[in-house]
C-alpha positions as CSV (number, residue, x, y, z in Angstrom):
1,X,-44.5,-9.8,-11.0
2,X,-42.6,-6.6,-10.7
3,X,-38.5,-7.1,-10.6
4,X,-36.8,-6.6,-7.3
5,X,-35.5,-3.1,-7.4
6,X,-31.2,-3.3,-7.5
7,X,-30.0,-1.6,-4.1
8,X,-27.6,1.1,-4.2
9,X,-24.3,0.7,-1.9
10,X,-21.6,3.3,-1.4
11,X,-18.4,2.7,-0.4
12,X,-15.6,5.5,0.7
13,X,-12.1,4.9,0.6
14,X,-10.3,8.1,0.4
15,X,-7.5,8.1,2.4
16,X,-4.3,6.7,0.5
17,X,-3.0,3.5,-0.3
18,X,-1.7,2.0,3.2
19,X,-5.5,2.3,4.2
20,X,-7.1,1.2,1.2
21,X,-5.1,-2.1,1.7
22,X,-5.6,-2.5,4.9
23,X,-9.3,-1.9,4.0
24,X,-9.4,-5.4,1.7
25,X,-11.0,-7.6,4.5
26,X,-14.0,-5.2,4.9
27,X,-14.3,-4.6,0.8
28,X,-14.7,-8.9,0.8
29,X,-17.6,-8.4,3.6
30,X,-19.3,-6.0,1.7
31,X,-19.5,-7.6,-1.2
32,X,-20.6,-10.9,0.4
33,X,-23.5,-8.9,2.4
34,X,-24.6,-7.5,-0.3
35,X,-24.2,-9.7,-3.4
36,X,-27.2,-8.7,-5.7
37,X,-26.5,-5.2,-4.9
38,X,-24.4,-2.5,-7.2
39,X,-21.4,-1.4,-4.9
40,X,-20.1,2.1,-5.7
41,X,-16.2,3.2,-4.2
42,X,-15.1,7.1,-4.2
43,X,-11.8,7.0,-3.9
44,X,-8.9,9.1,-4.3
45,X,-7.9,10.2,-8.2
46,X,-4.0,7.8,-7.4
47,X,-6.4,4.6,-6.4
48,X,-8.6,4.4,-9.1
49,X,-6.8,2.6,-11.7
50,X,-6.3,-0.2,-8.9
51,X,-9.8,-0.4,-7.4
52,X,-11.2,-1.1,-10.8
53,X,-9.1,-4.4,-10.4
54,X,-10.8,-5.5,-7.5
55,X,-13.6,-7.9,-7.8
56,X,-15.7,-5.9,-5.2
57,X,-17.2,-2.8,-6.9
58,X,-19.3,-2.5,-10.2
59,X,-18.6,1.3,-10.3
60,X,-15.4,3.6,-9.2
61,X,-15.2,7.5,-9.2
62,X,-13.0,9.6,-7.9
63,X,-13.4,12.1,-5.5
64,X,-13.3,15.6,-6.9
65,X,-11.3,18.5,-5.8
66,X,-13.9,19.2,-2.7
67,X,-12.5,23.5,-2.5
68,X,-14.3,23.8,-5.6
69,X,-18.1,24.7,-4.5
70,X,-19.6,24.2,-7.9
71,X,-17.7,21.1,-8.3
72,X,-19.0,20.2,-5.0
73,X,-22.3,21.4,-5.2
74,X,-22.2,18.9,-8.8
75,X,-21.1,16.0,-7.2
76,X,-23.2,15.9,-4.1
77,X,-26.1,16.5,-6.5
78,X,-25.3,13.6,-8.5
79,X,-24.7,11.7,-5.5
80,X,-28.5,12.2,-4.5
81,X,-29.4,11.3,-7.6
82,X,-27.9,8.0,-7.0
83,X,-30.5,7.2,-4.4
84,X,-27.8,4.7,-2.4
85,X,-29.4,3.0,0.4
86,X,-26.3,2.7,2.4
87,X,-22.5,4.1,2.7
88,X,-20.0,2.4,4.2
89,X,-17.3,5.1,5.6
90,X,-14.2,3.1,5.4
91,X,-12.0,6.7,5.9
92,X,-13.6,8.6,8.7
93,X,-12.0,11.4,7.7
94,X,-13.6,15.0,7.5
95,X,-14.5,14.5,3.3
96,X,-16.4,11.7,4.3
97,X,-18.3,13.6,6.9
98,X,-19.0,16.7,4.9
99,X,-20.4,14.6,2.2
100,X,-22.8,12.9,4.5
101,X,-23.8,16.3,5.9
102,X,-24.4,17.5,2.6
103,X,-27.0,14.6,1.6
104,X,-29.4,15.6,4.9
105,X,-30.5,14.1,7.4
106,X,-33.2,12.0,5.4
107,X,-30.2,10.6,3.4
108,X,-28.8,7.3,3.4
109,X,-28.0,4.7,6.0
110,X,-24.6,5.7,7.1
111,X,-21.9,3.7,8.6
112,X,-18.5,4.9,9.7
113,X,-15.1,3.9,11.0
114,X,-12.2,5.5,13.1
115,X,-10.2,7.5,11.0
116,X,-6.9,6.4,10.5
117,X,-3.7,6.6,12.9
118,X,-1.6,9.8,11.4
119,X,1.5,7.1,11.0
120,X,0.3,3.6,10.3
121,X,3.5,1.2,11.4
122,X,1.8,-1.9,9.6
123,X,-0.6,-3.9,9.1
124,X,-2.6,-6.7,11.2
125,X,-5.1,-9.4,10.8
126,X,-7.8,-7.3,12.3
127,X,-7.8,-3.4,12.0
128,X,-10.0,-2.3,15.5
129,X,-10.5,1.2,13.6
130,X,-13.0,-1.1,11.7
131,X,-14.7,-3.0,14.1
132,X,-17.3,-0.8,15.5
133,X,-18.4,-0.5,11.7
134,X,-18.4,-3.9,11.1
135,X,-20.9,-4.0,14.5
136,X,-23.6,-1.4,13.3
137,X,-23.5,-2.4,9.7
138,X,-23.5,-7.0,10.9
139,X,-20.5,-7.0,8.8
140,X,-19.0,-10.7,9.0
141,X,-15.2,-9.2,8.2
142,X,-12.9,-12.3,8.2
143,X,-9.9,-12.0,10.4
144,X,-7.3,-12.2,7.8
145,X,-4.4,-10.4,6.2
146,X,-5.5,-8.2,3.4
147,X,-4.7,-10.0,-0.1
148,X,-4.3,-8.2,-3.0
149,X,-3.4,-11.1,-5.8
150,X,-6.5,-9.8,-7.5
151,X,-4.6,-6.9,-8.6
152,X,-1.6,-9.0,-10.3
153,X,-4.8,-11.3,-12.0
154,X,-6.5,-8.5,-13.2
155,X,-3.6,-7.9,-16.0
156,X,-1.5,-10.8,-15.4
157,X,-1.0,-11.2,-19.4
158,X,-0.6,-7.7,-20.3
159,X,2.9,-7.4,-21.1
160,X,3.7,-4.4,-19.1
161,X,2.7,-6.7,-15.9
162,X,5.7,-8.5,-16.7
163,X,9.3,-7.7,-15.2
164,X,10.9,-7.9,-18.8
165,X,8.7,-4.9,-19.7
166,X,11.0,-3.0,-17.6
167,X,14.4,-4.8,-18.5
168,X,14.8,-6.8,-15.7
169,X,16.1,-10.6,-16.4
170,X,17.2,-12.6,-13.7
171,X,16.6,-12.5,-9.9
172,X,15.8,-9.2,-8.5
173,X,14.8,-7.4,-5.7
174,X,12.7,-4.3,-4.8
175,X,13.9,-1.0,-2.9
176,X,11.0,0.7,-1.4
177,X,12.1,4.5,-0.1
178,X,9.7,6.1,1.5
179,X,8.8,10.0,0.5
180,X,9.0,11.3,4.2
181,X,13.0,12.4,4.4
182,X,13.2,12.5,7.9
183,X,12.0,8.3,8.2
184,X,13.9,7.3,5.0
185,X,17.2,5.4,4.7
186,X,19.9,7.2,2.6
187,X,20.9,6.8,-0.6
188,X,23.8,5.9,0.2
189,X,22.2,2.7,2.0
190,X,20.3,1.9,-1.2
191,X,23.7,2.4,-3.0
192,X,25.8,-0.1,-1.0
193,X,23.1,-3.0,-0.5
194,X,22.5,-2.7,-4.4
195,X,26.1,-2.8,-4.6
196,X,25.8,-5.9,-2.7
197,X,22.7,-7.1,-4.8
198,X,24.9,-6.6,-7.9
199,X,27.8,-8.9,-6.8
200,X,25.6,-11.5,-5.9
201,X,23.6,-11.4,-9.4
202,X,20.7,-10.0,-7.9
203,X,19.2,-7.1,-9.8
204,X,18.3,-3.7,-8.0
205,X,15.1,-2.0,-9.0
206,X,13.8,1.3,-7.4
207,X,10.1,2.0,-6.9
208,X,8.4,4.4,-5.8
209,X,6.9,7.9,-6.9
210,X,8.0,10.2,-9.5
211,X,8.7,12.5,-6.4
212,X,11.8,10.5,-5.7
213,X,13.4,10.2,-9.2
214,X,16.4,13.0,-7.2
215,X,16.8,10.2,-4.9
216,X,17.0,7.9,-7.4
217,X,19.9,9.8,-9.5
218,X,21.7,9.8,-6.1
219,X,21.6,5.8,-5.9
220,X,22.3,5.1,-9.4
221,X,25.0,7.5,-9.5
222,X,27.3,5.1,-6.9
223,X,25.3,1.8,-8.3
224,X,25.2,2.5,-12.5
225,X,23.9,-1.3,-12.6
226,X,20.3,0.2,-10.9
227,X,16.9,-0.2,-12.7
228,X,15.3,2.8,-11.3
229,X,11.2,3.0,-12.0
230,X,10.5,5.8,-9.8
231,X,7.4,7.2,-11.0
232,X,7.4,5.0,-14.3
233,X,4.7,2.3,-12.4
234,X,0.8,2.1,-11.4
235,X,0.0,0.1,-8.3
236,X,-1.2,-2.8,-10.0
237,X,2.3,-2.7,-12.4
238,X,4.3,-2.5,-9.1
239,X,2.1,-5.5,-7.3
240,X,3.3,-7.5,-10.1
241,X,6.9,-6.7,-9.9
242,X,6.7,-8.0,-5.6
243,X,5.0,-10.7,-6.7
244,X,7.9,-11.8,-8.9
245,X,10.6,-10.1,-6.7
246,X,13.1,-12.4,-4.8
247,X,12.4,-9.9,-1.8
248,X,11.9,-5.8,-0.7
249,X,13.9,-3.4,1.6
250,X,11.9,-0.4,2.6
251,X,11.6,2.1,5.2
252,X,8.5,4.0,5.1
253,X,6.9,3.4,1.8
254,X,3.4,3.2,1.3
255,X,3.9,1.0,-1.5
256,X,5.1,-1.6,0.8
257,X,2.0,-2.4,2.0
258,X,0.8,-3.0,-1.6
259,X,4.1,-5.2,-1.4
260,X,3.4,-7.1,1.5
261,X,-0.2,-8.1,0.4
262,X,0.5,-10.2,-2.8
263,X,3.5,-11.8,-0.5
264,X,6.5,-10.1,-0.9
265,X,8.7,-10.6,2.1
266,X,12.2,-9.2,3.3
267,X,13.5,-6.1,5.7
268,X,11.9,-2.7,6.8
269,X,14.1,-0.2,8.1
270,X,12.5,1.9,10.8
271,X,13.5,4.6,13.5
272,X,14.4,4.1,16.6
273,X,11.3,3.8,18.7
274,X,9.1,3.7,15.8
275,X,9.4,-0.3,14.7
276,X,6.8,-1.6,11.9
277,X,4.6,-4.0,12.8
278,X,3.7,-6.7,10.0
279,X,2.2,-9.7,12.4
280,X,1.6,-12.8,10.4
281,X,4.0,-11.5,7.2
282,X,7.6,-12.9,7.0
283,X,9.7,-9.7,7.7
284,X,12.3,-8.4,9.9
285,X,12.4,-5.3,10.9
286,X,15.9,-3.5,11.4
287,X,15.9,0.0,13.4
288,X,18.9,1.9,14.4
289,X,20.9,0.8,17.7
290,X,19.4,2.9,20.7
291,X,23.1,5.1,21.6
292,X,22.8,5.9,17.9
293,X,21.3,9.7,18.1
294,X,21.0,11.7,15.4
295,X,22.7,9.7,13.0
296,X,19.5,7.1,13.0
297,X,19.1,4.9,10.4
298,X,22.3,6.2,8.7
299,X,23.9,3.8,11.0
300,X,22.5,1.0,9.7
301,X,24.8,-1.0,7.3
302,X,24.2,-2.2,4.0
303,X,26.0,-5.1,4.7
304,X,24.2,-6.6,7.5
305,X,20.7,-5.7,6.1
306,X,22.3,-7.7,2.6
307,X,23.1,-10.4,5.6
308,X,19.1,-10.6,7.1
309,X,18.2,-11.2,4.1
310,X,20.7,-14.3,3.6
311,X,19.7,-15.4,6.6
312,X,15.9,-15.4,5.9
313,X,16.6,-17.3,3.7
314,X,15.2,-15.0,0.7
315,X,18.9,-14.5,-1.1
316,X,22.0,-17.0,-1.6
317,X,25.3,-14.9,-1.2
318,X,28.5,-16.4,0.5
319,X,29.9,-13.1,2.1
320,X,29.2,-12.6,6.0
321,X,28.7,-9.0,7.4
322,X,29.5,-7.7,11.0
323,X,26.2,-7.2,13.0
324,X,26.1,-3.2,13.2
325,X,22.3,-2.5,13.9
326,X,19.4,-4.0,16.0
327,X,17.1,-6.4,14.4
328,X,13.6,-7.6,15.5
């Protein structure tokens, strides 16, 4: 008796790290409706080093710079060549579409979802963008937060997965700037709460991409006692560091998602009218008081956010701060 051919599946997650967490429900149902199968991802060149962590794909490739016609013309190629019986589109986005008008009309099953909200404000049990998906394709996605431990197992002894890698001994706690200026606290909210972090033997580290190392000089300049890592992590280094962390402050960090999903709790700072949503994760979210105008989230205090935090229960510190800002 002949051997059952292997089927083919490819999955596409191109569209940046919020989404590709967000995505980790639908990965799971995937996998489990197709367990004999070999699952593919494309993703994005910054993601791969984390999806080859997950425990959902046998193969991971990376998108290629799609401008490029021979480069394109290569790819799709090799992508026919691959013979997958299915594609998930988990990004929806116009890639995804020209690749699945490149490989015809006599190409594989094809399944996409809604593309994804410009400004993602958080994350929910059950993303709707995937749901119509998970109806063509009889996708049994469970309605559950995404959970990215996987990433912290899949190097858990490798010494640079551990906080002392960095020098960091002792409690600490993450700061999570986000790159977009204009929805970022300042640095000189980073500087006083890691002021306040200091006192109260807490150590500050700062995360985030190399693109914020200037923002970075500007914090450790008023706070010398700063660990700053800004662009010296991977994703799956950084899930490790909020899995040990005593809590985060962000604003609009992409990496906080990766944050929230191995269980890293504490305070997002958001504008006015814009609050982040994080149903079913232990966070507060501060924004700016309503009369504040342009100032925003300048007028939110170090002090009080240090304060939140007490009162959450995810710090010990004796000193009480004046309620200056709007928490919810």
């Amino acid at each position: 008796m002949l051997a059952r051919k292997q089927n083919n599946i490819l999955v596409i997650k191109t569209d940046g790290l919020t989404a590709f967490v967000e995505a980790d429900p639908v990965f799971e149902a995937i996998r489990q409706a197709h367990p004999k199968a070999k699952i593919s991802l494309l993703t994005s060149q910054g993601l791969q080093r984390i999806a080859r962590a997950s425990p959902y794909f046998d193969q991971v490739a990376a998108l290629p710079n799609m401008k490029d016609r021979e480069a394109r013309k290569e790819f799709v190629r090799q992508l026919k060549a691959s013979k997958f019986e299915q594609v998930y589109d988990l990004s929806g986005d116009d890639y995804a579409r020209r690749l699945k008008g490149a490989m015809g009309m006599f190409g594989p099953k094809w399944h996409s979802a809604d593309p994804a909200p410009k400004q993602a404000k958080g994350l929910t049990a059950s993303s709707p963008r995937f749901e119509k998906l998970a109806d063509s394709a009889g996708l049994d996605v469970a309605h559950r937060l995404p959970d990215l431990t996987w990433a912290v197992a899949a190097r858990k002894d490798s010494a640079n997965m551990q906080p002392s890698w960095y020098g960091i001994s002792g409690p600490f706690g993450l700061l999570l700037p986000g790159e977009t200026e204009g929805r970022r606290w300042s640095a000189s909210g980073y500087a006083g709460l890691a002021k306040e972090m200091a006192e109260a033997g807490y150590m500050p580290v700062l995360v985030g991409s190399k693109g914020l190392h200037a923002f970075g000089d500007e914090i450790a300049h008023e706070t010398p006692q700063l660990v700053d890592l800004t662009g010296k992590t991977d994703h799956l280094q950084l899930a490790a560091l909020a899995q040990e962390a005593a809590f985060f402050v962000s604003d609009c960090a992409e990496e906080l998602q990766l944050a929230l999903s191995v269980g890293c709790e504490g305070v997002v700072i958001a504008p006015a009218g814009a609050p982040f949503a994080a149903e079913g994760r232990h966070v507060v979210t501060m924004t700016a008081p309503a009369d504040a105008g342009k100032a925003g989230l300048e007028t939110v205090e170090p002090v009080y956010v240090w304060r939140t935090l007490t009162n959450m229960g995810l710090v010990h510190a004796g000193r009480d701060a004046p309620m200056t800002a709007q928490a919810r």
